[in-house]
PDB file with SEQRES, HELIX, SHEET and CRYST1 records, atoms N, CA, C and O in Angstrom:
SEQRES   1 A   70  UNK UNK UNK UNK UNK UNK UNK UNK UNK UNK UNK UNK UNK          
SEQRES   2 A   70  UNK UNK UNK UNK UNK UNK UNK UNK UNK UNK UNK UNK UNK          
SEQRES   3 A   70  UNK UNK UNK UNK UNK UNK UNK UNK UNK UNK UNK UNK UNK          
SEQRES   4 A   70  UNK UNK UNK UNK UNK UNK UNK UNK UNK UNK UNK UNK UNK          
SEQRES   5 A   70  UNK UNK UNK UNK UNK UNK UNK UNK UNK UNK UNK UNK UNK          
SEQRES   6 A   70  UNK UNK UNK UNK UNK                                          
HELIX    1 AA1 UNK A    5  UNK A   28  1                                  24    
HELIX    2 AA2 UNK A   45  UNK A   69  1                                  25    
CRYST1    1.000    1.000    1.000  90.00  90.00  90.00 P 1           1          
ATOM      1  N   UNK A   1      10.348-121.894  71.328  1.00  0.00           N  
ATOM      2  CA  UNK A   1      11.258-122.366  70.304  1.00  0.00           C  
ATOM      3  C   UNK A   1      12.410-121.366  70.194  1.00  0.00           C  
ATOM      4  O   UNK A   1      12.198-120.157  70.281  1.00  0.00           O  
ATOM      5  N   UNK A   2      13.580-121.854  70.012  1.00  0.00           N  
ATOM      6  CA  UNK A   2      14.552-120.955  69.787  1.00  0.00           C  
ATOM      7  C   UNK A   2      15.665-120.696  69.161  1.00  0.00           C  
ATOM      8  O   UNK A   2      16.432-121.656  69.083  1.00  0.00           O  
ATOM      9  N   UNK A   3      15.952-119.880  68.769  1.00  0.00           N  
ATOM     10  CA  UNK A   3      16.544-119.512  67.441  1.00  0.00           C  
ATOM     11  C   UNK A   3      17.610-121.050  66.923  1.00  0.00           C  
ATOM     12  O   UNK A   3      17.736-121.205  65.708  1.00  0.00           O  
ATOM     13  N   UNK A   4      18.022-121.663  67.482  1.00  0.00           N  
ATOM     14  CA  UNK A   4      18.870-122.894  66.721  1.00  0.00           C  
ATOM     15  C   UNK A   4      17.735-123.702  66.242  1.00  0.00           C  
ATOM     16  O   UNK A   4      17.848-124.224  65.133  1.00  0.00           O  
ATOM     17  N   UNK A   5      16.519-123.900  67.013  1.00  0.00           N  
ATOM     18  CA  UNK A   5      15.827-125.234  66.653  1.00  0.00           C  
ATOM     19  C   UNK A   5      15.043-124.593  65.273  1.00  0.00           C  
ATOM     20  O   UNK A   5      14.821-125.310  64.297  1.00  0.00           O  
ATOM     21  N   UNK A   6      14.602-122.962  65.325  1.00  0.00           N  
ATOM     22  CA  UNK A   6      14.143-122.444  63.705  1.00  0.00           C  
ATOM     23  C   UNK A   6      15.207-122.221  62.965  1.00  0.00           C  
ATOM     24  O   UNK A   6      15.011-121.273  62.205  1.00  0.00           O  
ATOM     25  N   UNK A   7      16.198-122.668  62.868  1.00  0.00           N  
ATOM     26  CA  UNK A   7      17.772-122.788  61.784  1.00  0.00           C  
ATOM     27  C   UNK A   7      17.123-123.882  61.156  1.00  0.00           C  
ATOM     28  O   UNK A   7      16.578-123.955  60.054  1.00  0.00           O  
ATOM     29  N   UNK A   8      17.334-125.011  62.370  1.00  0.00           N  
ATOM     30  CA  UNK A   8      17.277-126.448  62.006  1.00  0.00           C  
ATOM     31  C   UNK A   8      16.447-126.831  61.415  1.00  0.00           C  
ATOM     32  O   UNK A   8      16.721-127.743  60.636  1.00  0.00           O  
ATOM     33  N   UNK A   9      15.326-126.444  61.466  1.00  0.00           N  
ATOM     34  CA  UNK A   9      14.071-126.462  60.558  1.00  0.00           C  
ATOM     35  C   UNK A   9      14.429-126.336  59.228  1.00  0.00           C  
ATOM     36  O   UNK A   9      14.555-127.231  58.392  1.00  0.00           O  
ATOM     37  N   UNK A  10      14.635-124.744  59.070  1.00  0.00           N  
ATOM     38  CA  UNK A  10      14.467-124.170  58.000  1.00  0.00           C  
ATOM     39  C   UNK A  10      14.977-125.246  57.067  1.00  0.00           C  
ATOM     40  O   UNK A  10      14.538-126.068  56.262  1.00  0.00           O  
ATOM     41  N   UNK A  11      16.122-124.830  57.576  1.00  0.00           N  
ATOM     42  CA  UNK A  11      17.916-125.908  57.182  1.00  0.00           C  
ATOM     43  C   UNK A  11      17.009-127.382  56.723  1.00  0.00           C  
ATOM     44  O   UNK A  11      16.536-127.258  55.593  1.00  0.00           O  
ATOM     45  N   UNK A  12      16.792-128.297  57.173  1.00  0.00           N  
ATOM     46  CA  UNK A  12      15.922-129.146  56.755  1.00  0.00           C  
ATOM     47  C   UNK A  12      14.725-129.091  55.811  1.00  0.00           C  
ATOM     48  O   UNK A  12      14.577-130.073  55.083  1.00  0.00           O  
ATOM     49  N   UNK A  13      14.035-128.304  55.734  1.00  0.00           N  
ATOM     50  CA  UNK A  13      12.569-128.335  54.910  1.00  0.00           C  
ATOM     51  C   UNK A  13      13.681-127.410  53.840  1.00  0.00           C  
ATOM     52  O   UNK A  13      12.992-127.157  52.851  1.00  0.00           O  
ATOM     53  N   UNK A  14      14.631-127.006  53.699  1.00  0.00           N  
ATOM     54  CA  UNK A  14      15.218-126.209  52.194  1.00  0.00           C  
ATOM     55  C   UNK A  14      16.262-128.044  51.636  1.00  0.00           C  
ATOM     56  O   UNK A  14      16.068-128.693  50.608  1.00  0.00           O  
ATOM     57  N   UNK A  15      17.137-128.313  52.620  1.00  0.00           N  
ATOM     58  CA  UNK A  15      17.346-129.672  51.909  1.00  0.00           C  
ATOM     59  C   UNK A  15      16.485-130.465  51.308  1.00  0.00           C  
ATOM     60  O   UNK A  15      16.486-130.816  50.128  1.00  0.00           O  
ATOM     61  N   UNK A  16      15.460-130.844  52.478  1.00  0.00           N  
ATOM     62  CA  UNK A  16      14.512-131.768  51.784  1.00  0.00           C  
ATOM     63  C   UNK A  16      14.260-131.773  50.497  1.00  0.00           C  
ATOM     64  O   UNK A  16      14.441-132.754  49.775  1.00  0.00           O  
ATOM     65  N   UNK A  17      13.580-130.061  49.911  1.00  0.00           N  
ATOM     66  CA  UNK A  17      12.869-129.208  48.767  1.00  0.00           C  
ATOM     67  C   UNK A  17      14.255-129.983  47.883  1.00  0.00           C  
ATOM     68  O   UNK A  17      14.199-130.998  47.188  1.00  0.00           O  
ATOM     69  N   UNK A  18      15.128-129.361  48.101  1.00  0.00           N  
ATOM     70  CA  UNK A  18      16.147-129.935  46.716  1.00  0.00           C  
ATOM     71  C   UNK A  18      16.881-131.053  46.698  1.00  0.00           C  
ATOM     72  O   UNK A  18      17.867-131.032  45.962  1.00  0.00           O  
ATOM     73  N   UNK A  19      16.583-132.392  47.544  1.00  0.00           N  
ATOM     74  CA  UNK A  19      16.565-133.325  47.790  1.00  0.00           C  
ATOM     75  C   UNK A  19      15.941-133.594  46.631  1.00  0.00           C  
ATOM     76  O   UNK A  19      16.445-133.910  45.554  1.00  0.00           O  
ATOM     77  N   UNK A  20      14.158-133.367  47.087  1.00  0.00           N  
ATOM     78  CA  UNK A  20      12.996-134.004  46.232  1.00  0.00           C  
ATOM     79  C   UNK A  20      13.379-133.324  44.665  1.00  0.00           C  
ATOM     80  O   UNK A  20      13.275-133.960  43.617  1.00  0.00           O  
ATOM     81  N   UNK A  21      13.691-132.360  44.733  1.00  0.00           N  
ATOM     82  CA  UNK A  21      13.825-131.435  42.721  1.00  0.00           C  
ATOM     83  C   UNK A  21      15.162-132.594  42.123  1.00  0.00           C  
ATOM     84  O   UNK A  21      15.325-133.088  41.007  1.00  0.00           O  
ATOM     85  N   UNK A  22      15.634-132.677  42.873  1.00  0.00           N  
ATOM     86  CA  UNK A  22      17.214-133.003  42.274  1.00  0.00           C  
ATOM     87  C   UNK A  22      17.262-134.828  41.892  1.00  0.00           C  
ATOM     88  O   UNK A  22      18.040-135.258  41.041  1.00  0.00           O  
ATOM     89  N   UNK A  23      16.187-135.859  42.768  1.00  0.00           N  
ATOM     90  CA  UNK A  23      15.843-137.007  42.463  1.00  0.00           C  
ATOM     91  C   UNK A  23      14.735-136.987  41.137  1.00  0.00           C  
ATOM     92  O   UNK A  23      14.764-137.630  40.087  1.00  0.00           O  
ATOM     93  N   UNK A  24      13.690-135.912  41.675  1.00  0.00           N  
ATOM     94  CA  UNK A  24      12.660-135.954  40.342  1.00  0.00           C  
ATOM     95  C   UNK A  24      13.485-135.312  38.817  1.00  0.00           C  
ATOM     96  O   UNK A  24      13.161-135.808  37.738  1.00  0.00           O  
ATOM     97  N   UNK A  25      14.268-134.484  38.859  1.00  0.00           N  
ATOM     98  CA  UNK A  25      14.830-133.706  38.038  1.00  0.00           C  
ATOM     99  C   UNK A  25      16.071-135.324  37.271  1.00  0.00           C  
ATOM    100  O   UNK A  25      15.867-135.598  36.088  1.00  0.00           O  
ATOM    101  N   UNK A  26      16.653-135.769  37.670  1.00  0.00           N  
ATOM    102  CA  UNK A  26      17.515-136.943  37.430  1.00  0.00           C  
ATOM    103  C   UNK A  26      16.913-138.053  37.048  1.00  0.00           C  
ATOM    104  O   UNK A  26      17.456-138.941  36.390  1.00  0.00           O  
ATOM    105  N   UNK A  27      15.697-138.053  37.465  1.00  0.00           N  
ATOM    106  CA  UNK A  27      14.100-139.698  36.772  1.00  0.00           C  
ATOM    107  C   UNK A  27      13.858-139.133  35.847  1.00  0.00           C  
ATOM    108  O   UNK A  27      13.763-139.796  34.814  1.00  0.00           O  
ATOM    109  N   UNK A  28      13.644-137.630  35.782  1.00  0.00           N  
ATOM    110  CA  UNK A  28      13.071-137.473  34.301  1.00  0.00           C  
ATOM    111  C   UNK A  28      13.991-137.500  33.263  1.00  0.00           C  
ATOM    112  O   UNK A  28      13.748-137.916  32.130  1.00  0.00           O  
ATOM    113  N   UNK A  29      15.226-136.979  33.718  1.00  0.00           N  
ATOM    114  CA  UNK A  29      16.019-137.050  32.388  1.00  0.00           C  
ATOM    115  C   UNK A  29      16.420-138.801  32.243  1.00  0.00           C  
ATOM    116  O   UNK A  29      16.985-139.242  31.242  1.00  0.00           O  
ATOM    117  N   UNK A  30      16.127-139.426  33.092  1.00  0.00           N  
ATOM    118  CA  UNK A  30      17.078-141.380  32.592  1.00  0.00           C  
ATOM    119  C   UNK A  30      15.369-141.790  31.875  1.00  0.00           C  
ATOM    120  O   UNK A  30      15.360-142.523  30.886  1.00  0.00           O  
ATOM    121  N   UNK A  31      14.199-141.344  32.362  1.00  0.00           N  
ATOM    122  CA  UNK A  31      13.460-141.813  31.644  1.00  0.00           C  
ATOM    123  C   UNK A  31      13.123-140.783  30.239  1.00  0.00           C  
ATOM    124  O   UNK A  31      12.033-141.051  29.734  1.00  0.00           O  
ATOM    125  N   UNK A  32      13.545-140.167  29.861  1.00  0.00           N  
ATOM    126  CA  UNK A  32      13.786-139.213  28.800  1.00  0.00           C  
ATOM    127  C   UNK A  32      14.118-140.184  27.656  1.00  0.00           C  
ATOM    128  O   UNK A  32      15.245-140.671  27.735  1.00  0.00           O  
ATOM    129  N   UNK A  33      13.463-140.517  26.744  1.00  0.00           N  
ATOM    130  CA  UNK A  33      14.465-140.662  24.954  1.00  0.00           C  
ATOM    131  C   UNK A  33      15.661-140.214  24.938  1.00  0.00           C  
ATOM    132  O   UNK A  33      15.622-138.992  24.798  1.00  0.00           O  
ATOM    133  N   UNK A  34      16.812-140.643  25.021  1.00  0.00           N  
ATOM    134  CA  UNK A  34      18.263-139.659  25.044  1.00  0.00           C  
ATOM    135  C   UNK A  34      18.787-139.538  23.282  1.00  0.00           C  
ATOM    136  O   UNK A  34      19.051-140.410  22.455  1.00  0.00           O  
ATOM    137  N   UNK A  35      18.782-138.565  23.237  1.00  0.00           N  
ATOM    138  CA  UNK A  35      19.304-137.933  21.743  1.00  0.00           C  
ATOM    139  C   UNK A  35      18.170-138.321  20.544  1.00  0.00           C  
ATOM    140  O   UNK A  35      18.506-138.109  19.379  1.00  0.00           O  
ATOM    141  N   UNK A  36      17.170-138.745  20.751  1.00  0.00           N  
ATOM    142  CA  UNK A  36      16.667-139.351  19.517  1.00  0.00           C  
ATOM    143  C   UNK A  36      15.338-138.440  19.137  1.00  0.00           C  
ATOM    144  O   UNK A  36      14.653-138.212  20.134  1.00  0.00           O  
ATOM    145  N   UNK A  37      14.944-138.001  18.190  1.00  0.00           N  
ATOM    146  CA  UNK A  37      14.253-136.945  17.545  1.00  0.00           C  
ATOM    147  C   UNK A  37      13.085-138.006  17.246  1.00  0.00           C  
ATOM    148  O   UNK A  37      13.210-139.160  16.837  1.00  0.00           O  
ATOM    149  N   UNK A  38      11.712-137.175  17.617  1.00  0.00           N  
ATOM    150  CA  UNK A  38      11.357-138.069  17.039  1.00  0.00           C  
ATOM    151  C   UNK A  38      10.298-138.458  15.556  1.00  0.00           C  
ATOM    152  O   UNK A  38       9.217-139.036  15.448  1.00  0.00           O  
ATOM    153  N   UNK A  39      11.006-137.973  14.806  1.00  0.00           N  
ATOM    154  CA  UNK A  39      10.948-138.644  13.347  1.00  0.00           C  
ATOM    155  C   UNK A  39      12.254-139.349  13.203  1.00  0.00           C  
ATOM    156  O   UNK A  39      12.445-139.595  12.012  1.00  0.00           O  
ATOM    157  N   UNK A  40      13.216-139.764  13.955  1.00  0.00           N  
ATOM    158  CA  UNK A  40      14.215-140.986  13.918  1.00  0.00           C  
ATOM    159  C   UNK A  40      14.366-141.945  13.214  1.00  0.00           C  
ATOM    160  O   UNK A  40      15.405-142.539  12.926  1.00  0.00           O  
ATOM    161  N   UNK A  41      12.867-142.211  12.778  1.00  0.00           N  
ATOM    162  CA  UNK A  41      12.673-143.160  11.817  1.00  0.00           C  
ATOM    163  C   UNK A  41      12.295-144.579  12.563  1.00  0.00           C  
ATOM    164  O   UNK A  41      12.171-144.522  13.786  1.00  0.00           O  
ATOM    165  N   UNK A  42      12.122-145.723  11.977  1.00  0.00           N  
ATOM    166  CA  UNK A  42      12.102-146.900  12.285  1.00  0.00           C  
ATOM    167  C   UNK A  42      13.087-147.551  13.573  1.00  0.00           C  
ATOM    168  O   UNK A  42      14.212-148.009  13.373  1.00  0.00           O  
ATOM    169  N   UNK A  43      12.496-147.496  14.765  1.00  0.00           N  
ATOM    170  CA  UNK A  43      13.412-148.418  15.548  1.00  0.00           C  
ATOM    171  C   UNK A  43      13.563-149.618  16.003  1.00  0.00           C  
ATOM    172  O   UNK A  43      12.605-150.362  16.212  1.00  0.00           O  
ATOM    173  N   UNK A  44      14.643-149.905  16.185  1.00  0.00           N  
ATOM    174  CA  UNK A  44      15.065-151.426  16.680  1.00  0.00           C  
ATOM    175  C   UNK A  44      14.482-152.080  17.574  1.00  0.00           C  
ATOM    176  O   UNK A  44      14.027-151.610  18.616  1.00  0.00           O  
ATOM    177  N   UNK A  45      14.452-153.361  17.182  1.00  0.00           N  
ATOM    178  CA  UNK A  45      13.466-154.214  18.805  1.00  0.00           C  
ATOM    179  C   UNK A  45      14.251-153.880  20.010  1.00  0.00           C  
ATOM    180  O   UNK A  45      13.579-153.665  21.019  1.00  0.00           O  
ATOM    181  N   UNK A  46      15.908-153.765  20.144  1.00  0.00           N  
ATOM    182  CA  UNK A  46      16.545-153.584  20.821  1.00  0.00           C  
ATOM    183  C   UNK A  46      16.525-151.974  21.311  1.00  0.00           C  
ATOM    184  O   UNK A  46      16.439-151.612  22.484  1.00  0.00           O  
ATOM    185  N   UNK A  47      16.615-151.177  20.248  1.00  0.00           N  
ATOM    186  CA  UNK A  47      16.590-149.917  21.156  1.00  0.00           C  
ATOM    187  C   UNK A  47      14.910-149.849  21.858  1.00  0.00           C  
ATOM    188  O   UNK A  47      14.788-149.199  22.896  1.00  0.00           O  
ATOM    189  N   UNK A  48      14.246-150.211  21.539  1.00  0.00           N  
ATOM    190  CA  UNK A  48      12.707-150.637  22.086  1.00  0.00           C  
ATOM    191  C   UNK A  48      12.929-151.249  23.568  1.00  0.00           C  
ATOM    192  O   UNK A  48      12.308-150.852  24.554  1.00  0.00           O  
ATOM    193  N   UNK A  49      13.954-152.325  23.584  1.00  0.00           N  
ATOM    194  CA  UNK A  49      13.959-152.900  24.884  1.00  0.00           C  
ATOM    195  C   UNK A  49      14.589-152.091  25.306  1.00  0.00           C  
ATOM    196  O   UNK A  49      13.770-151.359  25.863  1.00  0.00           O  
ATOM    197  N   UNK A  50      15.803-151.567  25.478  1.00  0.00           N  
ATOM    198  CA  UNK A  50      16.664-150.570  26.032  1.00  0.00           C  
ATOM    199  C   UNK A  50      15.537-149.372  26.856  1.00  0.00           C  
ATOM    200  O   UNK A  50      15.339-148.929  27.988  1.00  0.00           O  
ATOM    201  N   UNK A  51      15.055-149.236  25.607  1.00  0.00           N  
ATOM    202  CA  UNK A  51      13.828-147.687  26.334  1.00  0.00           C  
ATOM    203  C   UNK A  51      12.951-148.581  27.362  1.00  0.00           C  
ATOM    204  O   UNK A  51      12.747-148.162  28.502  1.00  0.00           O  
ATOM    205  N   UNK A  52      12.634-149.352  27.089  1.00  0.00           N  
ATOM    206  CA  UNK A  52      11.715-150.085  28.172  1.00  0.00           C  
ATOM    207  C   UNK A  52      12.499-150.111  29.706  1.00  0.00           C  
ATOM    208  O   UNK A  52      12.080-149.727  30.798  1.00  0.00           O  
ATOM    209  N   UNK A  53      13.471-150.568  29.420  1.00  0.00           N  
ATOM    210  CA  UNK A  53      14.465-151.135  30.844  1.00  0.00           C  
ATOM    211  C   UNK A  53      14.936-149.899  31.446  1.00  0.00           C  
ATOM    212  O   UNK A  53      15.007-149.752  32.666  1.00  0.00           O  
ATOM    213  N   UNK A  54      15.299-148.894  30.485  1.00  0.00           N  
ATOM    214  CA  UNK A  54      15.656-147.711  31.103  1.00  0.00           C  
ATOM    215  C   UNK A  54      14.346-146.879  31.746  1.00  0.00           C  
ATOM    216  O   UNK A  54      14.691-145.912  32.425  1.00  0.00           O  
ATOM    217  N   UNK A  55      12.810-147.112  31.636  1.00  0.00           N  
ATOM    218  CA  UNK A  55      11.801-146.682  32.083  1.00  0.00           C  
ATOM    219  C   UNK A  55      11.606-147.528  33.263  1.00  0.00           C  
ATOM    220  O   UNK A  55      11.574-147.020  34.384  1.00  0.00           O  
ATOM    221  N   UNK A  56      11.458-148.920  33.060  1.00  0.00           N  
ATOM    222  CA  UNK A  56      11.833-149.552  34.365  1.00  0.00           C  
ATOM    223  C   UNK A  56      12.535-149.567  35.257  1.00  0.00           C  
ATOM    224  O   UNK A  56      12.299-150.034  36.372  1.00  0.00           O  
ATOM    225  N   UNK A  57      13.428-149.090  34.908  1.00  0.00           N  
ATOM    226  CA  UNK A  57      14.845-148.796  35.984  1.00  0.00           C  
ATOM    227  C   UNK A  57      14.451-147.195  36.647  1.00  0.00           C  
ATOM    228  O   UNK A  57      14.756-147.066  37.832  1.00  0.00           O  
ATOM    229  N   UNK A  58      13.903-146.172  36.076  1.00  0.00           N  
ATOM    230  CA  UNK A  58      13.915-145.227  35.962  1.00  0.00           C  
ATOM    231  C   UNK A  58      12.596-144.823  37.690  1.00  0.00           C  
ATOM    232  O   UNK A  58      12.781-144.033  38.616  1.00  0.00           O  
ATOM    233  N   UNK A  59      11.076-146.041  37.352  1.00  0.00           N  
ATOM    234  CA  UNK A  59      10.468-146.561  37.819  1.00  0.00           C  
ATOM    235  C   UNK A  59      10.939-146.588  39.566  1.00  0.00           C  
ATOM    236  O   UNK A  59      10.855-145.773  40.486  1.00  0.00           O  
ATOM    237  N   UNK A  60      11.392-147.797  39.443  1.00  0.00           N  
ATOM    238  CA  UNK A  60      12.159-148.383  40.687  1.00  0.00           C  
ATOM    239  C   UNK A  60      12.550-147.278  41.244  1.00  0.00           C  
ATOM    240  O   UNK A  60      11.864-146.800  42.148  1.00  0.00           O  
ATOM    241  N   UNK A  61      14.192-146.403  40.651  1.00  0.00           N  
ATOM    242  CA  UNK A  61      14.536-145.216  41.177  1.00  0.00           C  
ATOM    243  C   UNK A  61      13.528-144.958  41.879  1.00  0.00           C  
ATOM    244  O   UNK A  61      13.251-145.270  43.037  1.00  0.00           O  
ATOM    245  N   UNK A  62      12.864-144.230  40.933  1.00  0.00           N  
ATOM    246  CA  UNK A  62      11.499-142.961  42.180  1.00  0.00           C  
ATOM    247  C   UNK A  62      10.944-143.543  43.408  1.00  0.00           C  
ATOM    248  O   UNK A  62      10.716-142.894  44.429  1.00  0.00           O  
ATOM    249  N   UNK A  63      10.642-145.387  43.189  1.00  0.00           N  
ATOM    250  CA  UNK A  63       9.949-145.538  44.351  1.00  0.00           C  
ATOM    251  C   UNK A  63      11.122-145.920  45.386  1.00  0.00           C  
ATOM    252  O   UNK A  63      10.913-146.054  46.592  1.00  0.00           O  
ATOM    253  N   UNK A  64      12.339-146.075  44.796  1.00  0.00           N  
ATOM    254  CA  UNK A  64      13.282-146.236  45.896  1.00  0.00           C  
ATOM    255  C   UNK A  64      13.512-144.830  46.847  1.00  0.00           C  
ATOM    256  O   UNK A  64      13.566-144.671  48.066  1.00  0.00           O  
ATOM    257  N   UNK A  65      13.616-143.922  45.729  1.00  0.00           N  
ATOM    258  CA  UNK A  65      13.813-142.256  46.366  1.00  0.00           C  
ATOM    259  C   UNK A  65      12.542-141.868  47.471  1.00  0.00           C  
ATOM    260  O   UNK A  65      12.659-141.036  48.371  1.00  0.00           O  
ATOM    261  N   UNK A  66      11.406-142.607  47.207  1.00  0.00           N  
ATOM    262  CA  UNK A  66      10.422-142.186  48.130  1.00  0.00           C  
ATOM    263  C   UNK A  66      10.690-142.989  49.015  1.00  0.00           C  
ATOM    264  O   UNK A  66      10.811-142.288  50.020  1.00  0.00           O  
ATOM    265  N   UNK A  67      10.947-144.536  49.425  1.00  0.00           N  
ATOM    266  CA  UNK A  67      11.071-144.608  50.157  1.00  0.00           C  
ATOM    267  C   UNK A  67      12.352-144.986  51.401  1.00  0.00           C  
ATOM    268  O   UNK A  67      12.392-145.583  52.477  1.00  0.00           O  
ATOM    269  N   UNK A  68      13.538-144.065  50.304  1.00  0.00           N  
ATOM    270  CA  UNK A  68      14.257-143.427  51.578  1.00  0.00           C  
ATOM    271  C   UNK A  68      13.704-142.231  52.222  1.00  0.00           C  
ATOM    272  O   UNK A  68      14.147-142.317  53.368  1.00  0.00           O  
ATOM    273  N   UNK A  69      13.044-141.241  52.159  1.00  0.00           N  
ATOM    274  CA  UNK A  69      12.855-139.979  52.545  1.00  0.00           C  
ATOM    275  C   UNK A  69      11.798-140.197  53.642  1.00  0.00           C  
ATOM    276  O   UNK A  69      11.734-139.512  54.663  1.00  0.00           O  
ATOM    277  N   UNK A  70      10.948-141.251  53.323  1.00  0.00           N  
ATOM    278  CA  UNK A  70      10.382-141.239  54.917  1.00  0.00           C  
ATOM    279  C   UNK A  70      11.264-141.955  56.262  1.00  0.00           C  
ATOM    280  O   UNK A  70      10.796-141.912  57.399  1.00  0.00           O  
TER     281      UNK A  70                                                      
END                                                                             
């Protein structure tokens, strides 16, 4: 093996690593509660659906992100 093809490696398995942090790191924050504390009080059927769709959406993402990477 020689020294370009252990670059190329490296170079690859360090993208990959923050590939994978930077998709998981971006699902967690869209599936995150955004701004809302929670003693918020009483919520809406609508902000209820909103959180739902944004977990569903959030969902999809990840399994889309997995299966670009193979």
């Amino acid at each position: 093996m020689n020294m370009n093809q252990l670059f190329n490696m490296f170079t690859r398995l360090v993208a990959r690593r923050a590939m994978n942090w930077g998709i998981n790191k971006g699902m967690s924050t869209l599936s995150r509660n955004k701004g809302q504390a929670p003693d918020a009080g009483p919520r809406t059927p609508q902000d209820k659906a909103q959180s739902k769709q944004t977990q569903d959406m959030a969902r999809k993402m990840r399994t889309l992100g997995r299966m670009t990477r193979r």
